[in-house]
C-alpha positions in Angstrom: 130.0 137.7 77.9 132.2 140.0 80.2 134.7 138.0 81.9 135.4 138.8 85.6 138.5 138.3 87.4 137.9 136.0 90.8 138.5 138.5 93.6 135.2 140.5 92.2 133.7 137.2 91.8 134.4 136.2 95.8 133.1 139.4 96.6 129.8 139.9 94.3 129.6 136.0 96.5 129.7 137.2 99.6 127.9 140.2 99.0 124.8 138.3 97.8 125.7 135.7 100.5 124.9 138.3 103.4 121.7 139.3 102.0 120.5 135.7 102.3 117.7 134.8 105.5 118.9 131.9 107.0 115.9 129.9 108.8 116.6 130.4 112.8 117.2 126.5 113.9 113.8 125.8 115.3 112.5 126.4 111.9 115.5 123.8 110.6 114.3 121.6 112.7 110.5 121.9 112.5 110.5 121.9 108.3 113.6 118.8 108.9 110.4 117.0 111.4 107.5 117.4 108.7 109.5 115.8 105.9 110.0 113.0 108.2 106.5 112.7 108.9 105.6 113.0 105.4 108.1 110.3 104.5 106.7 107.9 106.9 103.3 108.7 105.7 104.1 107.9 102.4 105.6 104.9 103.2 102.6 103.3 105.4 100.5 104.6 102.4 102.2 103.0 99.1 103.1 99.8 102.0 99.2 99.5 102.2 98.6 99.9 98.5 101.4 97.9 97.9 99.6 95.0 100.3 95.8 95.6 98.8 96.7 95.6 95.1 99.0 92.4 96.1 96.0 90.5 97.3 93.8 91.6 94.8 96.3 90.5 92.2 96.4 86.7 93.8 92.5 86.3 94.6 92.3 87.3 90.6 94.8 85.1 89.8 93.9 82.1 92.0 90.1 82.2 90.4 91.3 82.1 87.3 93.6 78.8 87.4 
């Protein structure tokens, strides 16, 4: 493997840097807003799983004592 020295490294950088899109910062802040909303929907879902399978766990186990 050629070895480069680290000035053409920077620059092959900032080179590939600048041909980068950057989101504007409404659409930051819209994707940044749906992972919220898809956290908290994940949480109310495995929070009522959690709850259901719970109580299905101790009605089995209560009829079987």
């Amino acid at each position: 493997m050629a070895k480069s020295n680290p000035f053409t490294f920077l620059q092959q950088v900032r080179s590939e840097t600048a041909k980068v899109t950057w989101p504007t910062r409404r659409e930051t802040m819209i994707s940044t807003l749906m992972v919220f909303l898809m956290v908290a929907f994940a949480a109310l879902f495995f929070f009522v799983a959690d709850q259901v399978l719970g109580y299905a766990v101790g009605l089995i186990m209560s009829a079987s004592v």
